[in-house]
N, C-alpha and C positions, 0 to 999 in steps of 0.2 A: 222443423215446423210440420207438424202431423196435417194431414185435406180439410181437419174442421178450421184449422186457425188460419192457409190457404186461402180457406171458400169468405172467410170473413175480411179479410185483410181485402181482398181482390173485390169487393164489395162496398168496400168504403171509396175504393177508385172510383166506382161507381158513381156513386152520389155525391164524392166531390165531382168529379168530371162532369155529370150533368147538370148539378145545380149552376157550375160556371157557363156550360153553353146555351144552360136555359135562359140566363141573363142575355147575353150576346145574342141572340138568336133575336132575343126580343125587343131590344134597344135599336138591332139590326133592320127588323121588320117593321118597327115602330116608323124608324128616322125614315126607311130606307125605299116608305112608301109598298113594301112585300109582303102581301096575304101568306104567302107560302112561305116565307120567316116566321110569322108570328103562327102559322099552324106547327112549323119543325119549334117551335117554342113552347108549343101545347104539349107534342107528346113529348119533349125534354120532361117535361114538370110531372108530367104521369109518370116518367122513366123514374126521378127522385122518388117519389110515391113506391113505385115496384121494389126499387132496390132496397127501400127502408122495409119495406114486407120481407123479404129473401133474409135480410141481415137478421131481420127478429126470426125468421124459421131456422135462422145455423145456430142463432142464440138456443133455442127449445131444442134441437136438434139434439144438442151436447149436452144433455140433460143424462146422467146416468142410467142404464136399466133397475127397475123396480117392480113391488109385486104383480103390478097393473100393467105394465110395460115391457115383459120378461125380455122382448125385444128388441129395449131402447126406443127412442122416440125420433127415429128416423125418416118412420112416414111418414110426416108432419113436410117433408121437402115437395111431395111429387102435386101433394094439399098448396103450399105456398107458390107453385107453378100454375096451378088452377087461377090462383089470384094477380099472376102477374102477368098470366095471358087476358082475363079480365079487363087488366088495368090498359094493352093492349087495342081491346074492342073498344074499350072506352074511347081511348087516344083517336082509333081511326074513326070512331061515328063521328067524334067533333068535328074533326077534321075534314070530314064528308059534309057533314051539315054546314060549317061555316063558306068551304069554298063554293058550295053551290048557292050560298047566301051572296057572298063574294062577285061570282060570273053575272050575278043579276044587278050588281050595283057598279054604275060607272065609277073609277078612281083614277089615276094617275100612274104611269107607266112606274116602275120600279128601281131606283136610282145602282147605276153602273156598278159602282164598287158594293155593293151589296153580294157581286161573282164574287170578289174578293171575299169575304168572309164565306160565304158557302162553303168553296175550296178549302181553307182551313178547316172548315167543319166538319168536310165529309174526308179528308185525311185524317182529322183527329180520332173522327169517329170507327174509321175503318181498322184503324191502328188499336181503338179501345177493344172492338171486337175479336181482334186477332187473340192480345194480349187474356181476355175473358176464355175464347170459345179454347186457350190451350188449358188454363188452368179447372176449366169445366169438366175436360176430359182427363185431366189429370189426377182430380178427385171425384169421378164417375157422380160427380153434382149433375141434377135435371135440373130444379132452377137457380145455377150458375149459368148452365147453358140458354136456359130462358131469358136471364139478362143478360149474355152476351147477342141472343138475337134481337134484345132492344137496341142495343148498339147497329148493330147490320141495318132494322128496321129503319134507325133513325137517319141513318148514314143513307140509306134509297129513299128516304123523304128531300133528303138534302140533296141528292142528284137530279130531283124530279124536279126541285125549286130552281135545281143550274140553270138545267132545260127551258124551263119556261121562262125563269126571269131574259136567257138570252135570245129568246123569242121573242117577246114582249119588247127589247132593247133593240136588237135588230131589226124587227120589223116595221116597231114604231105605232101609230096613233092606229087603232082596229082591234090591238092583242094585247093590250092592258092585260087583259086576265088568262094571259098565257101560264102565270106561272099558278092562277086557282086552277087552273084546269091540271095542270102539274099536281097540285097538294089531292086534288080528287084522287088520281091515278094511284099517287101513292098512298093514301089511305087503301086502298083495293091491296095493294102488296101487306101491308099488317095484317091486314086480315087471314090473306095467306099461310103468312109466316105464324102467325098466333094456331090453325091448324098444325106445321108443320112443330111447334112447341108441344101443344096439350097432348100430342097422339102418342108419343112416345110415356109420359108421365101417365098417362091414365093405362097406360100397358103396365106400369112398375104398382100401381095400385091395384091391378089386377092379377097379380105374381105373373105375369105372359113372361112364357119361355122362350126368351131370347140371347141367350148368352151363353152361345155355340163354343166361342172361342175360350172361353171359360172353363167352360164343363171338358173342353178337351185337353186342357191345360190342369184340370184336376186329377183328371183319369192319367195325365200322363205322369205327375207326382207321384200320384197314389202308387202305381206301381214297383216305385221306387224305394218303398217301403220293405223288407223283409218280413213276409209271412203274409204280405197279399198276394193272391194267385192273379186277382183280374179285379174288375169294376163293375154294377152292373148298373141300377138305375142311379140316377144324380140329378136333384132339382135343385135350384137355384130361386130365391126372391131377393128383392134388392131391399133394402132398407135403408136411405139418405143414402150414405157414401157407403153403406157395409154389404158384403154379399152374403147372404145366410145358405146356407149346403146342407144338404140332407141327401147323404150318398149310401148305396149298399154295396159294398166289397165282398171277395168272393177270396175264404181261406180253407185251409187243409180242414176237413169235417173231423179227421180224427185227434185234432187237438183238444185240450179242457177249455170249459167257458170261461176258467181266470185267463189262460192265456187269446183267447178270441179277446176277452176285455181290452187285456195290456197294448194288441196291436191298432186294435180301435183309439186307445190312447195317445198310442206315440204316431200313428196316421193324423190325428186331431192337430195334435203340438206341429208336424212337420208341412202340415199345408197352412197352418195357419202361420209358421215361420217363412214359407217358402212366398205365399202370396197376403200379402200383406193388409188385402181390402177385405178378406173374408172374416165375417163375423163370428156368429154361430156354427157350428159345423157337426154335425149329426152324423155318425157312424153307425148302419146297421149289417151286423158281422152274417153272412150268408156262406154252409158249407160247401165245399165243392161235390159235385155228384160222386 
């Protein structure tokens, strides 16, 4: 199974998984008397919403290179990350808005076994993010990682709702709105995290040179080759899950330009055999002094 069918497959976890805890969450905070259920119920349903955006950007992603595209249509992911931090803001304003709506209106303390479900939830959800943020990193996906930090996101709304609801339980009749003051706080953490998402995607749309370990893992191939003396510049841009390379190698100057060709060749074929995410790869042959 190649990173594109990976990032899709691992995406549909997604949005079943959410659209089930978005039910529960909500039937939980309905019955359960819990502002702070029915806001981790809000951004459940935004989560569904994300993840079906993310699925349609691997969809377009896998779109083959064409005259318009010589590229491939890979940056369409770090665009699809922009929308699911979005989705994100959204989740935490509501959330903000509703609990300070919430703290100002009296209600009724928030029924015991309502902990019980939380628990479930934020084990579930911890476990979804795990299961997300390795396969995010395993096909150099931005937003697979974005919707794995829905999961983490959603999973610190659901600890904030522990908090307060066993506030509010323990305490008794004053801290009803122990666990809105909970859903406030964690709205504040989205928000965070929705930074700690866009900053690296908006680096990949701006080619930012950051893929140190890469570039010395190229140099270090490269010279593995016969008839490369050394390495000299090598940039890297990311595109979806592909790395694109544009390196200058350093050969014997008094060879002929077929043979400078041939080793640009078979350097091309062997780092694109040796590392397997690299896309394009651009050889420019430089003679030694």
């Amino acid at each position: 199974m190649n990173n594109e069918q990976t990032a899709i497959r691992i995406t549909y976890f997604s949005i079943i998984g959410n659209t089930i805890l978005a039910l529960i969450k909500g039937l939980a905070g309905f019955f359960g008397n819990s502002y702070a259920l029915i806001a981790d119920a809000i951004e459940s349903t935004t989560d569904i919403f994300a993840s079906l955006l993310v699925l349609l950007g691997f969809k377009y992603a896998k779109r083959p290179a064409d005259e318009n595209h010589p590229y491939g249509h890979g940056k369409i992911e770090p665009l699809i990350t922009f929308g699911v931090v979005a989705f994100l803001v959204v989740s935490a304003t509501i959330i903000a808005s509703e609990s300070i709506q919430n703290i100002q209106t009296p209600h009724k303390i928030p029924k015991p076994w309502t902990l019980l479900v939380l628990g479930g939830i934020i084990i579930w959800k911890e476990i979804s993010y795990q299961i997300v943020i390795r396969k995010s990193k395993q096909t150099h996906s931005s937003s697979l990682k974005a919707d794995a930090w829905h999961h983490r996101s959603d999973a610190i709304t659901s600890v904030m709702a522990f908090i307060g609801i066993s506030i509010a339980i323990l305490f008794g009749k004053g801290y009803e709105t122990a666990d809105d003051w909970a859903a406030l706080l964690a709205s504040a953490f989205i928000l965070y995290n929705s930074y700690l998402i866009v900053r690296p995607a908006l680096g990949e749309v701006m080619d930012e040179q950051v893929y140190d370990d890469l570039i010395l893992e190229i140099r270090k191939k490269s010279i593995e080759v016969k008839g490369v003396l050394d390495t000299e510049k090598c940039f890297i841009r990311k595109s979806g899950m592909k790395f694109h390379v544009d390196l200058h190698v350093i050969v014997n100057g008094d060879i002929s330009v077929k043979s400078g060709h041939d080793i640009a060749h078979t350097l091309k074929d062997y780092l694109r055999e040796e590392i397997p995410n690299l896309g394009h790869v651009l050889i420019h042959i430089e003679p030694n002094a």
